[in-house]
N, C-alpha and C positions, 0 to 999 in steps of 0.2 A: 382687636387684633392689630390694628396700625398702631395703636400706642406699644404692646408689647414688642412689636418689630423695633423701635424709633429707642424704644430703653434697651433692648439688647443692642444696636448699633454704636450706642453711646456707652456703656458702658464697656464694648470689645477692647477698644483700644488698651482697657485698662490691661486685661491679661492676655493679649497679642502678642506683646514680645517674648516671655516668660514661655510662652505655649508655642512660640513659630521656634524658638532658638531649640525647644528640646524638640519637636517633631524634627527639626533636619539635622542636629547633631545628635539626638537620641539623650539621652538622661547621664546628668553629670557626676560623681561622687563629690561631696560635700566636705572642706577641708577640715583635717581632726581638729581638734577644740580642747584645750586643758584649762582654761576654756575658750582661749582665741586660738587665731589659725596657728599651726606650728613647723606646717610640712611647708617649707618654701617652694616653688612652682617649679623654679628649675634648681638641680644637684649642683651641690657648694663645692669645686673641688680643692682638699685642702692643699695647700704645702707640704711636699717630702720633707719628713725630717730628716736631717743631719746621720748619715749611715755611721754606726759604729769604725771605728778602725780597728784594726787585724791584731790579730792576740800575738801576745808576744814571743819571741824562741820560745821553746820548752815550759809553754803556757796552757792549760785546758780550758780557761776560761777568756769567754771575750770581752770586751767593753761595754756595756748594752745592753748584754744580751738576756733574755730573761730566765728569769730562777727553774732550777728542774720540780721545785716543788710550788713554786705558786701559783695562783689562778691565772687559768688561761681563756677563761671568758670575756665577753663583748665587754667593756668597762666604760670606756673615753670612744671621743668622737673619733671617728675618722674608723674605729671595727667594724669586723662582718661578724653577723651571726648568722643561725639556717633555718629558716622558715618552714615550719611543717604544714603544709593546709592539707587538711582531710575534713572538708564537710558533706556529711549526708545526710538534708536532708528531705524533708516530705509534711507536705500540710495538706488538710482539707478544711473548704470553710464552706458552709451551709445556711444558708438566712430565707424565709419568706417573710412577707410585709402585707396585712389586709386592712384596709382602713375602710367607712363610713360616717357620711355625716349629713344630717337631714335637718336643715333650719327653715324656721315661717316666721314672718311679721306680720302685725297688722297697724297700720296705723289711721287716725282720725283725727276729728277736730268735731267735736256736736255746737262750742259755740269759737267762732271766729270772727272776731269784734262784731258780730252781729250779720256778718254777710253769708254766712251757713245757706240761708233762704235764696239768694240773690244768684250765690254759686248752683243750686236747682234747678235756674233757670238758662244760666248760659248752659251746661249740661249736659249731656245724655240722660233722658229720663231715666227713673230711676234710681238716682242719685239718693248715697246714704252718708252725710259726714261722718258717721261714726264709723265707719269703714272705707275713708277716702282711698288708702294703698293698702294693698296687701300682697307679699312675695312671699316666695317656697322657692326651696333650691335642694338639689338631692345629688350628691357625689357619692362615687364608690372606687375603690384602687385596689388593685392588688399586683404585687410585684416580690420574684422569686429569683435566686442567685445563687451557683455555689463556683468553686474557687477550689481546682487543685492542682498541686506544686510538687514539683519532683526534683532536686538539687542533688549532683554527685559531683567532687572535684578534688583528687590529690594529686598535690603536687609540691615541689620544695622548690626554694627560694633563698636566694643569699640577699641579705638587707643589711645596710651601711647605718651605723648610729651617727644621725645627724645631730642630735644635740641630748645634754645631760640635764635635766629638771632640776631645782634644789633639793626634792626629797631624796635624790636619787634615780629615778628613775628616768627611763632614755625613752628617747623617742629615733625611731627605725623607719626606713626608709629602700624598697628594693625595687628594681624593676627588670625585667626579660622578655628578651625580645626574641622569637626564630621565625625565619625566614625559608619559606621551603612554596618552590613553584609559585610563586608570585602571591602567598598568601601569608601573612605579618599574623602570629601570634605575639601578643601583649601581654603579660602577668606582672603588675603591679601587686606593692600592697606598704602599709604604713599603719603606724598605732603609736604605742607607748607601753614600754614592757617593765616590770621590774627586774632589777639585777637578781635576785633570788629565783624567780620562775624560769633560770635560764638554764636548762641540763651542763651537767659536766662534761657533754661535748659539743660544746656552746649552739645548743637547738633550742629551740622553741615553738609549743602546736599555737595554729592560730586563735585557739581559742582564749590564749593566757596574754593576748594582746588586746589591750584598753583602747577604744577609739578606733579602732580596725576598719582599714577600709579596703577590702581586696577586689578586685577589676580583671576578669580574666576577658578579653575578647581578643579582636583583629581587625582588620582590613583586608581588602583586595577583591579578587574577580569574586569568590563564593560570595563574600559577607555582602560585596553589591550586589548580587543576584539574589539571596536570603534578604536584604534589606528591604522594607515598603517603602518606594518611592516620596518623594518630600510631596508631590503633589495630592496622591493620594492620604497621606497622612494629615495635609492640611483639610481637607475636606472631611475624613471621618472625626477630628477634632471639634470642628468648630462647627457641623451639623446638625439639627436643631431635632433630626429623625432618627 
């Protein structure tokens, strides 16, 4: 029992930090990957480009301005396109686990350079070399779990194309923020889309976005009241019961 305590002490440190930073920050999303990171931490904001100048007298078209017939989707950095999230959904997961195991040795010595006889007599009478030790050991486990999930969440989203891939494809970038009675809703989200999965009224569902990382939560008075305490949280973490 004192050796088991002395290896669990020694090894905590090793996954202490990993385990304290997510118990009092809570669980982080993980940055997309094409296959390094791609989302920068903070929003790049570009330069305005150069405004068109004004159409000329008895002119209908302006300098700039874009065609009445071309594509008018997310293309180049610096567009918005519209995020459609609509996930619903729902899991159940069900497992038990029954294990046994019943082991015996026996072990001897009938000649032992010759002191078989000698060892008889330091001894407790009795004594058989050919059966000096003998152990038995008898375990039994059984352990039972199920796991179920219920996920609803629509919502839209304007996201900025932070940058163009060589295939083509963009990587997207949006986040929102409302503010109502001192409680901060947050809706982020981030991927990599292709130009073709984009509707002709430049949307897109989130399910057509590669590397997706979407983050709905908040802050303030509720979420700290709804939230488990960092104390509490460090003790049912690292609890041995």
């Amino acid at each position: 029992m004192r050796f088991a305590v002395l290896a669990a002490l020694a090894f905590a440190p090793l996954a202490a930090c990993s385990t304290v930073a997510e118990t009092v920050r809570g669980p982080q999303l993980t940055p997309v990957g094409y296959p390094a990171a791609l989302i920068p931490q903070e929003q790049v904001i570009l330069p305005m480009a150069q405004q068109p100048q004004p159409a000329n007298a008895n002119s209908l078209w302006k300098v700039g301005a874009r065609t009445f017939f071309g594509d008018q989707r997310a293309a180049r950095v610096g567009d918005i396109l519209t995020v459609q999230i609509d996930i619903d959904d729902s899991a159940r997961t069900q497992n038990s686990t029954t294990t046994s195991r019943t082991s015996g040795q026996t072990l001897g010595f009938p000649h032992l350079f010759g002191l078989e006889s000698s060892l008889g007599k330091i001894l407790p009478g009795g004594f058989d070399p050919s059966a000096a030790i003998e152990t038995g050991s008898t375990s039994n486990k059984a352990g039972a779990g199920a796991v179920t999930r219920s996920e609803k969440i629509s919502l839209t989203i304007a996201a900025v194309v932070t940058g163009v891939l060589p295939n083509g494809n963009m990587v997207i970038q949006g986040t929102q923020e409302v503010l109502t009675n001192g409680e901060l809703r947050r809706l982020t989200v981030s991927g990599i889309v292709r130009p073709e999965d984009i509707s002709a009224a430049n949307t897109i569902r989130h399910t057509q976005i590669a590397e997706a990382r979407i983050a709905y939560g908040g802050r303030g008075d509720i979420s700290r009241v709804q939230k488990t305490p960092a104390g509490q949280g460090l003790v049912e973490a690292f609890s041995p019961f």
